[in-house]
N, CA, C and O of each residue as an XYZ file, in Angstrom:
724
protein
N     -14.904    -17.528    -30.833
C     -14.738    -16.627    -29.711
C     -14.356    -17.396    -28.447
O     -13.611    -16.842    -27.639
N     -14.875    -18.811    -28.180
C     -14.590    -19.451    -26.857
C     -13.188    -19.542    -26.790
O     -12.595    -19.045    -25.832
N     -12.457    -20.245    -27.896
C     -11.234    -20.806    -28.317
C     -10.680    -19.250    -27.874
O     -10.525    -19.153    -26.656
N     -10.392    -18.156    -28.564
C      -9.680    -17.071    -28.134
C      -9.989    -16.765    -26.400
O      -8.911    -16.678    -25.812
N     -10.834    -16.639    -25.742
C     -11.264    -16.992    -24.543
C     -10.336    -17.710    -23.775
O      -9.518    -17.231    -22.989
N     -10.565    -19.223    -24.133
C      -9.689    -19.994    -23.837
C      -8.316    -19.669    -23.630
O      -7.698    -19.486    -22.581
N      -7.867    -19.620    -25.098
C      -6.192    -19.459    -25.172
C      -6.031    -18.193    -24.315
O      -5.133    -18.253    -23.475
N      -6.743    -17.061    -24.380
C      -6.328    -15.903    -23.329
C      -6.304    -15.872    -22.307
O      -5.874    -14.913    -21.667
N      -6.887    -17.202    -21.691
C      -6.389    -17.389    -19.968
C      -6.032    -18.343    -19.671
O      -6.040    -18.820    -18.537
N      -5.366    -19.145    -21.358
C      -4.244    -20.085    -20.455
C      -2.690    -19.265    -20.733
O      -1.603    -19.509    -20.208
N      -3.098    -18.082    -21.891
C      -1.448    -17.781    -21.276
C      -1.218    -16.280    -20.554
O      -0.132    -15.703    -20.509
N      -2.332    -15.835    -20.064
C      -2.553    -15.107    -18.897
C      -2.015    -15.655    -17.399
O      -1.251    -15.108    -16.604
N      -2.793    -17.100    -17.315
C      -2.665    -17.096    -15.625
C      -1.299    -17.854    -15.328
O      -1.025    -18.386    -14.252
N      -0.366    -17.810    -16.621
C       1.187    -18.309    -15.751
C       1.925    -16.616    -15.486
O       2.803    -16.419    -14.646
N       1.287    -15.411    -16.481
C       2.185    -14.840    -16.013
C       1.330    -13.867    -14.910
O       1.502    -12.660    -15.077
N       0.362    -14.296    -13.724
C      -0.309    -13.929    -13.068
C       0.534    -14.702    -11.753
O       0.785    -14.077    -10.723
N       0.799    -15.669    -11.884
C       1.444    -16.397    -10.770
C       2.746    -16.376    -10.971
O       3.166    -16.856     -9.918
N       3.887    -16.078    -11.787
C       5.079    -15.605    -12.033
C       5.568    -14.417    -11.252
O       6.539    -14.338    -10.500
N       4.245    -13.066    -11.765
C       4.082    -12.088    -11.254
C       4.581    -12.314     -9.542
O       5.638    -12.081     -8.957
N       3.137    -12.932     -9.063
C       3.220    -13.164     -7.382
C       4.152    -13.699     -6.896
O       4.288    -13.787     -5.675
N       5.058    -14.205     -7.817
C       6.402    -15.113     -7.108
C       7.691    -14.564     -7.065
O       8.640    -14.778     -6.311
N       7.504    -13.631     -8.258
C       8.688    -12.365     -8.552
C       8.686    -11.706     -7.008
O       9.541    -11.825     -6.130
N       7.357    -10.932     -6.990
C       7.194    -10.279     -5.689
C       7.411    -10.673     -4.423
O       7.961     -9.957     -3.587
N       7.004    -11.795     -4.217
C       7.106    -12.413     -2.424
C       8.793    -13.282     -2.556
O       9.576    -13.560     -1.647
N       8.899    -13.513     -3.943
C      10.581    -13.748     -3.721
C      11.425    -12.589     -3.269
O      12.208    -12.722     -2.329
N      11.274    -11.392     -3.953
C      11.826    -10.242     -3.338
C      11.518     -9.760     -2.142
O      12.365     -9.131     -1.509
N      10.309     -9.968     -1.665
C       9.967     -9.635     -0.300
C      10.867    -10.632      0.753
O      11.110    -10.055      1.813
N      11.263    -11.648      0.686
C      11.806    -12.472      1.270
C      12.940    -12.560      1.472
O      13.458    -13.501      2.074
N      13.674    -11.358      0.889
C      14.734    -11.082      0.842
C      15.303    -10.150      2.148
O      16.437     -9.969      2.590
N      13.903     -9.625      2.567
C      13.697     -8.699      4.221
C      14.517     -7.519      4.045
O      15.271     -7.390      5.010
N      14.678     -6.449      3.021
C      15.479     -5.683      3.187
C      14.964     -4.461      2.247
O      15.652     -3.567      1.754
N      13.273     -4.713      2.111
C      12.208     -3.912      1.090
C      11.783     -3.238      1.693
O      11.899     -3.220      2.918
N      10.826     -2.063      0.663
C       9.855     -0.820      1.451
C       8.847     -1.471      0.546
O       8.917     -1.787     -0.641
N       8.346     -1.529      1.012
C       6.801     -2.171      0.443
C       5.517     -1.021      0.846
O       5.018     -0.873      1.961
N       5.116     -0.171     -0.600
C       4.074      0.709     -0.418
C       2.428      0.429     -0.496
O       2.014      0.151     -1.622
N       1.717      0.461      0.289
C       0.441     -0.097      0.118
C      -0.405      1.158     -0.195
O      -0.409      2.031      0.672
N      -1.087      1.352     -1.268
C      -1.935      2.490     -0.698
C      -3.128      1.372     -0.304
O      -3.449      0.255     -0.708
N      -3.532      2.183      0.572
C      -4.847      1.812      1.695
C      -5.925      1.147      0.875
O      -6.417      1.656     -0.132
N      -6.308     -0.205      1.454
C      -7.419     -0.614      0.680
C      -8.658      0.259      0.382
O      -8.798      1.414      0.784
N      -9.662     -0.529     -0.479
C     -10.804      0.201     -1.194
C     -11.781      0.872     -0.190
O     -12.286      0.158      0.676
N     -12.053      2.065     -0.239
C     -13.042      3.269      0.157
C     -13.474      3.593     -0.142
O     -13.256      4.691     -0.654
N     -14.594      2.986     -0.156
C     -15.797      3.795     -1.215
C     -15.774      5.750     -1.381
O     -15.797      6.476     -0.387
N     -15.726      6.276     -2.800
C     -15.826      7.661     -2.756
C     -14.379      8.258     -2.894
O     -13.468      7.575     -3.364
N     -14.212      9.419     -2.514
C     -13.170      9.971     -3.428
C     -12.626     11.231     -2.319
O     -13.457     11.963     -1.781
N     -11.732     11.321     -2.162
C     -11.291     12.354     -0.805
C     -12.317     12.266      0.450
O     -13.007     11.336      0.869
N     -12.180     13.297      0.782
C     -12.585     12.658      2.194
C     -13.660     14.462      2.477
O     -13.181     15.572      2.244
N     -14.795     14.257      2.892
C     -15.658     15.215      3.342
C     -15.409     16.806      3.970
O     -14.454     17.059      4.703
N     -16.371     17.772      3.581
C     -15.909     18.869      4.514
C     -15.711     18.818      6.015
O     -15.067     19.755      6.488
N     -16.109     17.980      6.762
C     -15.866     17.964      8.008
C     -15.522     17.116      8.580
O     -15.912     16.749      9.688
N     -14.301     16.418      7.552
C     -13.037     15.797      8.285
C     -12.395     15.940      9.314
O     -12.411     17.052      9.842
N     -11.729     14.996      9.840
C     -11.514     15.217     11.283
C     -10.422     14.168     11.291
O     -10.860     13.035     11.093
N      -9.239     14.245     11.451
C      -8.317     12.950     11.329
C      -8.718     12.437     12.794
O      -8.146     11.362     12.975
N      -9.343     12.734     13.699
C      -8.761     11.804     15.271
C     -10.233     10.876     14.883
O     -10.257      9.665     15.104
N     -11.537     11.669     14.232
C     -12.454     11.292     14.411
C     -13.165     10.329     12.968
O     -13.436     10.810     11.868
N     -13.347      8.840     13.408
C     -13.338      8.078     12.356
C     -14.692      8.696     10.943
O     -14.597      8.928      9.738
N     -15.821      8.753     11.940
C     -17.414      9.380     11.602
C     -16.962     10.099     10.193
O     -17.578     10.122      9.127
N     -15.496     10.767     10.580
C     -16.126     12.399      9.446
C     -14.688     11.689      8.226
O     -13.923     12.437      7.615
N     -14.658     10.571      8.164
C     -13.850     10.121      6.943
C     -14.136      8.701      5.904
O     -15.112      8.028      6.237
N     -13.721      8.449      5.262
C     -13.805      7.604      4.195
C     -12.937      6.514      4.625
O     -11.722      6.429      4.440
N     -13.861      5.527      5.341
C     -13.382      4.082      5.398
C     -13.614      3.112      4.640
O     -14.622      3.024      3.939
N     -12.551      2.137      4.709
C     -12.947      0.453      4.359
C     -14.040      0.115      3.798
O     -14.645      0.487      4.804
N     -14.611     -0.134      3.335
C     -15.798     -1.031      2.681
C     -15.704     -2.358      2.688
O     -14.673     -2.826      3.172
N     -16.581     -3.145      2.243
C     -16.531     -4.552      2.913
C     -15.976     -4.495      1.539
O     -15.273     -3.511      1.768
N     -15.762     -4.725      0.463
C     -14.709     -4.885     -0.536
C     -12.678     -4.740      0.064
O     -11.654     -5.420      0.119
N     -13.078     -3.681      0.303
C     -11.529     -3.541      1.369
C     -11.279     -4.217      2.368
O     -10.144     -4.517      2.739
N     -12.860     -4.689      3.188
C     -11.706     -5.264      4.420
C     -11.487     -6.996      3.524
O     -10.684     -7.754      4.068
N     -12.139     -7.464      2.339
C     -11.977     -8.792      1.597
C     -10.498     -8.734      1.017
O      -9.851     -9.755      0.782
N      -9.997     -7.371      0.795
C      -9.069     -6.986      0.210
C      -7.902     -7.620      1.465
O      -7.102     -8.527      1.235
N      -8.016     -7.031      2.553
C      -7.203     -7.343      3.606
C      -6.824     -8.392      4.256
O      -5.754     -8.637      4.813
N      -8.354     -9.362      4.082
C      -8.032    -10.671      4.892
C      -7.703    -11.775      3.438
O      -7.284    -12.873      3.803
N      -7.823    -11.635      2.077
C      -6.876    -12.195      0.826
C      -5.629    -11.782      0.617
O      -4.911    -12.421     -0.152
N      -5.143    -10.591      1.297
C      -3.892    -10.219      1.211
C      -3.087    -10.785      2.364
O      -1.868    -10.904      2.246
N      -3.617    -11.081      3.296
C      -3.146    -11.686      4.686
C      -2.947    -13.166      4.654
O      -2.008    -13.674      5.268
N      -3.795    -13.875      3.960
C      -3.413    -15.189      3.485
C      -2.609    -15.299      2.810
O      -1.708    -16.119      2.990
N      -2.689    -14.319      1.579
C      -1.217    -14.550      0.850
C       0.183    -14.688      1.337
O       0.961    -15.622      1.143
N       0.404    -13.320      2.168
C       1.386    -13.586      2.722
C       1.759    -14.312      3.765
O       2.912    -14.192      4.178
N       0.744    -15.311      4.462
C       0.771    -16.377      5.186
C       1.546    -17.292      4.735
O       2.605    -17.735      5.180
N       0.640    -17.680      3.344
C       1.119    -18.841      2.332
C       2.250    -18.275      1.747
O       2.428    -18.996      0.766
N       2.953    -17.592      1.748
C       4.336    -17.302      1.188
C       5.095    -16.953      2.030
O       6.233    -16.516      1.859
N       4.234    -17.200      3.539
C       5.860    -17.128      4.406
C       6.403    -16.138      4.523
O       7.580    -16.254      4.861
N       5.812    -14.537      4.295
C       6.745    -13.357      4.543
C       5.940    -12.928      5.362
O       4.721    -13.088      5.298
N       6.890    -12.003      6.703
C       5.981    -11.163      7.336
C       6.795     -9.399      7.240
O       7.617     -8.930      6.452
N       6.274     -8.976      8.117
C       6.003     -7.609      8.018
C       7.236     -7.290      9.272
O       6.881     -7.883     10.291
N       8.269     -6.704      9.445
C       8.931     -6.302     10.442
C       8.705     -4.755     11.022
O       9.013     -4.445     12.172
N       8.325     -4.152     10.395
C       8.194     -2.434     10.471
C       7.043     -2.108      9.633
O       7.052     -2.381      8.433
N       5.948     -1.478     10.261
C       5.050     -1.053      9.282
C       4.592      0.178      9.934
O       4.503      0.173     11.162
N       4.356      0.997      9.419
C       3.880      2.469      9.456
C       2.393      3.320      8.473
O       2.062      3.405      7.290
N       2.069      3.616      9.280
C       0.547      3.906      8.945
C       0.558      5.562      8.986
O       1.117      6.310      9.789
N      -0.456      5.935      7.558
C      -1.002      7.240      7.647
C      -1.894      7.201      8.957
O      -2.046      6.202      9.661
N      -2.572      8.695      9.215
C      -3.034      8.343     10.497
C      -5.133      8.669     10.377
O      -6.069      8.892     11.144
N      -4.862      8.472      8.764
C      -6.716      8.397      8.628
C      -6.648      6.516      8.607
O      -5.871      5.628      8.256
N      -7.857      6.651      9.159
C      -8.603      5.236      9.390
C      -8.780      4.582      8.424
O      -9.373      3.549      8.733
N      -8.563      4.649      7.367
C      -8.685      3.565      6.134
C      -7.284      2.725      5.998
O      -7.031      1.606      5.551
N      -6.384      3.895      6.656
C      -4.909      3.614      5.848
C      -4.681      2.530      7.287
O      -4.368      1.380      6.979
N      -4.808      2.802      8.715
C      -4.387      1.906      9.842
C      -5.375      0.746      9.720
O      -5.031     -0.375     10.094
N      -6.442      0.943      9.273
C      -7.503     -0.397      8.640
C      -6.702     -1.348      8.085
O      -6.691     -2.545      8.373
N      -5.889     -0.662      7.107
C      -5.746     -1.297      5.997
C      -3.952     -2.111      6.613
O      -3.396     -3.116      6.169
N      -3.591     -1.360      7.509
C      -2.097     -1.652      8.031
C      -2.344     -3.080      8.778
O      -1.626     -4.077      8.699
N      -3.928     -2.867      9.757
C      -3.797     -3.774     11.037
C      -3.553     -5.137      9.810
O      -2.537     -5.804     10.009
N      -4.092     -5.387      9.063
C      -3.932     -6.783      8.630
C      -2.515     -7.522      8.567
O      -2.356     -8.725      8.358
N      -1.465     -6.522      8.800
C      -0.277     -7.482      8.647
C       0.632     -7.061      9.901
O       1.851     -7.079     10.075
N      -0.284     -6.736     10.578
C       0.214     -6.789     12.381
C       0.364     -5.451     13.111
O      -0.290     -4.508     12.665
N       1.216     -5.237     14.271
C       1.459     -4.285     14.578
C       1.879     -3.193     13.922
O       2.296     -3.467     12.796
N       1.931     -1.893     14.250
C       2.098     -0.819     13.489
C       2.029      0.464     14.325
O       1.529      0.682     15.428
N       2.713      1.278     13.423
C       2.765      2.775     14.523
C       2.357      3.957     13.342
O       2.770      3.761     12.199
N       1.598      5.102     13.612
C       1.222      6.014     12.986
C       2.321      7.180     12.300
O       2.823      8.055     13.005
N       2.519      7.094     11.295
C       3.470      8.622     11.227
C       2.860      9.706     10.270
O       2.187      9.484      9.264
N       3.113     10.540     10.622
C       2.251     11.677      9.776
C       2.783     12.131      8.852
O       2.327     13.174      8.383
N       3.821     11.576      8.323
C       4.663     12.186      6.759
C       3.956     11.190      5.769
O       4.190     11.500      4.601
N       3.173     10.102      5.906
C       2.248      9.332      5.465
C       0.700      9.533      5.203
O      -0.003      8.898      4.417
N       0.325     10.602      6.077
C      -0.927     11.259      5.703
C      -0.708     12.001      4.298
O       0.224     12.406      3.603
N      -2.583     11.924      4.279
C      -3.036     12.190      2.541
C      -2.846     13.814      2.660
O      -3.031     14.429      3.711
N      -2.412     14.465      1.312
C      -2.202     16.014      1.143
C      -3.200     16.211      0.266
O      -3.229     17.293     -0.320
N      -3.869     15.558      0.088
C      -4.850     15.465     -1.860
C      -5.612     16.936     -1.078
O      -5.022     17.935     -1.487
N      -6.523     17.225     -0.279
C      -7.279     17.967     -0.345
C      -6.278     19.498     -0.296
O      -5.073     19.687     -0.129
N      -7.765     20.667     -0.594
C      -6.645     21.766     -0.643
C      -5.910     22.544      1.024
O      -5.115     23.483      1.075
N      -6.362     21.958      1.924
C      -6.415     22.515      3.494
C      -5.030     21.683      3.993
O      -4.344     21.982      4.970
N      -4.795     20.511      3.024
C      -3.969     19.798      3.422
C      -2.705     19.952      2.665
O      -1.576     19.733      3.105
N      -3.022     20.354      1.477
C      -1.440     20.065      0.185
C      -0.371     21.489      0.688
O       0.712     21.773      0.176
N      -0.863     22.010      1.496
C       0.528     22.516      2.247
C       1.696     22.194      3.032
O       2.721     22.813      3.318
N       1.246     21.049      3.294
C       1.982     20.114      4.215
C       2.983     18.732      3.705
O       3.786     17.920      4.165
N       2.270     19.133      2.370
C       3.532     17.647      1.378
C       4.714     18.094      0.790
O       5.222     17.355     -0.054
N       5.480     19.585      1.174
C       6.853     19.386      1.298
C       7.159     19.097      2.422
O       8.141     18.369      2.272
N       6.944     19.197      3.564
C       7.359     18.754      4.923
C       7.131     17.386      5.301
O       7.821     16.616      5.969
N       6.054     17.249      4.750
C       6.201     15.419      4.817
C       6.692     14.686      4.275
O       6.673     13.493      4.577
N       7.402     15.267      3.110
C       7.980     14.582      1.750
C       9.390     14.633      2.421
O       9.816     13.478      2.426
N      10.244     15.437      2.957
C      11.294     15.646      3.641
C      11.057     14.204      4.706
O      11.716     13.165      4.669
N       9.727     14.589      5.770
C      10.207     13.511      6.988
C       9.905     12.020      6.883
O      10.057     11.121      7.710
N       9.303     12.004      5.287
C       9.737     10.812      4.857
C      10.984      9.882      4.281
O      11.482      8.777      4.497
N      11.150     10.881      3.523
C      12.343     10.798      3.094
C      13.871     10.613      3.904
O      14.935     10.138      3.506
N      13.281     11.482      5.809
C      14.848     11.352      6.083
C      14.570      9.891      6.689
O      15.527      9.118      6.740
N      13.204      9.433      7.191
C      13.041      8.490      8.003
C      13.649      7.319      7.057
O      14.449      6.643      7.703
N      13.500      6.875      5.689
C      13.649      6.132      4.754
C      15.856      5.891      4.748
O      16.581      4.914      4.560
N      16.065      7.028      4.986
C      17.731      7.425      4.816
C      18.119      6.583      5.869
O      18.928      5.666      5.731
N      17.343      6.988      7.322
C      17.734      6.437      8.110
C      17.376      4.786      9.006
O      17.747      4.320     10.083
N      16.311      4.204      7.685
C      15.840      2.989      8.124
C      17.042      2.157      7.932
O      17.808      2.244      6.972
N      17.137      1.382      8.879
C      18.403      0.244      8.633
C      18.116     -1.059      7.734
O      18.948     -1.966      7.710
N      16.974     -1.132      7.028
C      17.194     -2.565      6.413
C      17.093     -3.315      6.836
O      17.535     -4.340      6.318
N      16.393     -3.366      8.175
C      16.508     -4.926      8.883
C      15.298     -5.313      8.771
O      14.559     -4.935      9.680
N      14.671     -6.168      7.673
C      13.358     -6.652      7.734
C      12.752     -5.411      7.147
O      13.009     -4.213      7.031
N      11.480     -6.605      6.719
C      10.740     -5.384      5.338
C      10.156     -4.361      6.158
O      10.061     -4.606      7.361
N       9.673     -3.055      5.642
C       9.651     -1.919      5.770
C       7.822     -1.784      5.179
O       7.613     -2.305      4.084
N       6.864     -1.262      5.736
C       5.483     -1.569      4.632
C       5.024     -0.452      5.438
O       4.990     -0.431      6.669
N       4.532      0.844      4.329
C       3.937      2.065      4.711
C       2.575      2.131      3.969
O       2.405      1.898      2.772
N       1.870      2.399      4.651
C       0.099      2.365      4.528
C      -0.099      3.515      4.368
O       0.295      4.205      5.308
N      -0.808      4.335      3.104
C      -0.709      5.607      2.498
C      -1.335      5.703      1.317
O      -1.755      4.725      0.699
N      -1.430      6.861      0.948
C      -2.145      7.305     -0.357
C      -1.724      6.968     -1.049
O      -0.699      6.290     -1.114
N      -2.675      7.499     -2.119
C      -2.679      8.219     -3.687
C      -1.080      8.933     -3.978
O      -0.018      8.717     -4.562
N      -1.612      9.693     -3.316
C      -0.556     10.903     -3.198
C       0.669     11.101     -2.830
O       1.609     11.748     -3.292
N       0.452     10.210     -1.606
C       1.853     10.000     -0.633
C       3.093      8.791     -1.817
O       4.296      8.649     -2.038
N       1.884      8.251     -2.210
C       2.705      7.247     -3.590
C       3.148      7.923     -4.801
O       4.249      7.675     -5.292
N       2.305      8.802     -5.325
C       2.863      9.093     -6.258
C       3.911     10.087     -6.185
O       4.813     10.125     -7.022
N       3.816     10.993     -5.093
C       4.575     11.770     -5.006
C       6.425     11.397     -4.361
O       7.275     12.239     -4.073
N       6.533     10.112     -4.313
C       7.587      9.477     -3.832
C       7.877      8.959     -4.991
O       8.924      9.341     -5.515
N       7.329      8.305     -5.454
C       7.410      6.850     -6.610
C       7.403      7.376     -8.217
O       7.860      6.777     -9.191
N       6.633      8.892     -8.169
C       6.111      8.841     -9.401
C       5.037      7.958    -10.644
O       4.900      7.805    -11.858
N       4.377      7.503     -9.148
C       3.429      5.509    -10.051
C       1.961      5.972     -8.937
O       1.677      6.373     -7.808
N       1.537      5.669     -9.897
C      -0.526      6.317     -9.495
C      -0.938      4.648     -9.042
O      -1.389      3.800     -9.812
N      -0.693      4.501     -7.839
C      -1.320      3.006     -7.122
C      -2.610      3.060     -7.236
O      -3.303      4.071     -7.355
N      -2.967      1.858     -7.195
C      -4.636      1.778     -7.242
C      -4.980      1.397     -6.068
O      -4.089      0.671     -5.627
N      -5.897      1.529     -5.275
C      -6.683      1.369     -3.763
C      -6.085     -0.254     -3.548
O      -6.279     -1.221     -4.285
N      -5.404     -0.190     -2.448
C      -4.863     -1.870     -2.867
C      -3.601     -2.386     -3.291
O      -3.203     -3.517     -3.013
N      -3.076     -1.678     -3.861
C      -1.618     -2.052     -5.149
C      -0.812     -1.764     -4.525
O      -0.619     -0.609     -4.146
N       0.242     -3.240     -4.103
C       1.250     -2.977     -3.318
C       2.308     -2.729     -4.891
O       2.138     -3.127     -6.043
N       3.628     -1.721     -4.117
C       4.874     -1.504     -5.083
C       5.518     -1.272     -4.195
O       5.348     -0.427     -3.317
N       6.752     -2.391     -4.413
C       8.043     -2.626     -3.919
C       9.437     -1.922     -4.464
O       9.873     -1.961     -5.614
N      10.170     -1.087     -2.993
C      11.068     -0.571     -3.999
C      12.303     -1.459     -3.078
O      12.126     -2.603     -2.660
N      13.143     -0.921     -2.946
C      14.643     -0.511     -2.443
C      14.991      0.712     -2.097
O      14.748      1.662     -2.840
N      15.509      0.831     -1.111
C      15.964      1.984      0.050
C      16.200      3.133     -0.960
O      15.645      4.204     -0.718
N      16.763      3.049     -1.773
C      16.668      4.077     -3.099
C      15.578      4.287     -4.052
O      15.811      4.727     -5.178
N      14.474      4.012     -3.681
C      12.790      4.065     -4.181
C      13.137      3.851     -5.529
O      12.804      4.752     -6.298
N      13.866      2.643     -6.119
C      13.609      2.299     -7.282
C      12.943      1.226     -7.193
O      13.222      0.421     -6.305
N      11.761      0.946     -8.235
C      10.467      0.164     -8.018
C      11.244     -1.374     -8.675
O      11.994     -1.627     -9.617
N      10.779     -1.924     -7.915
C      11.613     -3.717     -8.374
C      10.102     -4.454     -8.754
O      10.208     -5.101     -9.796
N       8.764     -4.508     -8.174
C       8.107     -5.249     -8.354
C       6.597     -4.115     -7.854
O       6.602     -3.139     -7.104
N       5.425     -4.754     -8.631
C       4.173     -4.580     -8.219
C       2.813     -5.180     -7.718
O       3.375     -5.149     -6.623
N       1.982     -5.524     -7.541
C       1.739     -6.267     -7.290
C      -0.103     -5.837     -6.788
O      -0.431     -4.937     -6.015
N      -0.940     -6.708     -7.445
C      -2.604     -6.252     -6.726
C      -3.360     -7.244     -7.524
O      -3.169     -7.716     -8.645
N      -4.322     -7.434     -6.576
C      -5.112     -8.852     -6.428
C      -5.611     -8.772     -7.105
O      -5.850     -7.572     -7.239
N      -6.293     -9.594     -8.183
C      -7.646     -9.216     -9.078
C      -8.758     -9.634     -8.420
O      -8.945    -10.623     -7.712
N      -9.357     -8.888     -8.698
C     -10.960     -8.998     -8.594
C     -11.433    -10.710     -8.210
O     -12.620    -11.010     -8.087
């Protein structure tokens, strides 16, 4: 059993670091949308008496997430890419999860639709995402801080709390990418 052990993470961790090099090589290319959904939050939607302005009545960060943020921030230190444009849902987990790779501005075609008070609003956001994306110029990477939802419903790919996926201006997915444990 050790020996299988063994051999399973010596030919695991080349294609673990292959992986990360695929990705930040393409990122380096400055001309990506890079989707984050929002680091780890403890729990699962967000309470009856939510409140987007008001942090109290939502589902933040956990100290697992903000570990998530400041290992993801080194990474891309050590690989030399930064962030030119980044855009944030406007619940507090998702701009939590944005501040780590710098400045940033809120847009609301990036907010979560998951609950039922809200999923009226993800054809209209799906549109003012979509035209904002038409009309991004490509200059330097592009990184939107967002759901579940806001991901899958663009991407068609169920991100995990954390899991960056890289597309091209035509949301075809080139690379993925999330830290292990």
């Amino acid at each position: 059993m050790k020996k299988f052990l063994v051999l399973f993470l010596i030919v695991c961790t080349p294609l673990k670091a292959d992986e990360e090099k695929k990705f930040f090589d393409l990122l380096k290319e400055n001309d990506k949308i890079l989707w984050l959904r929002h680091f780890s939050a403890p729990g699962g939607g967000d309470p009856d008496n939510f409140d987007v302005r008001v942090r109290s009545t939502q589902r933040n960060l956990g100290s697992f997430g903000v570990k998530q943020g400041l290992k993801y921030s080194k990474l891309f230190k050590k690989n030399k890419v930064e962030i030119k444009h980044a855009l944030s849902s406007q619940w507090f987990r998702a701009m939590e999860t944005c501040q780590f790779f710098g400045e940033f501005k809120t847009f609301s075609a990036l907010n979560s639709t998951f609950s039922y008070k809200l999923s009226g609003n993800a054809s209209k956001q799906r549109k003012q995402l979509q035209a904002y994306i038409k009309d991004w110029n490509g200059d330097g990477n592009l990184l939107l801080c967002a759901h579940y939802v806001i991901v899958q419903e663009h991407l068609s790919y169920g991100a995990s709390e954390g899991e960056m996926v890289l597309t091209d201006k035509d949301l075809n997915i080139l690379a993925k990418y999330r830290l292990k444990n």
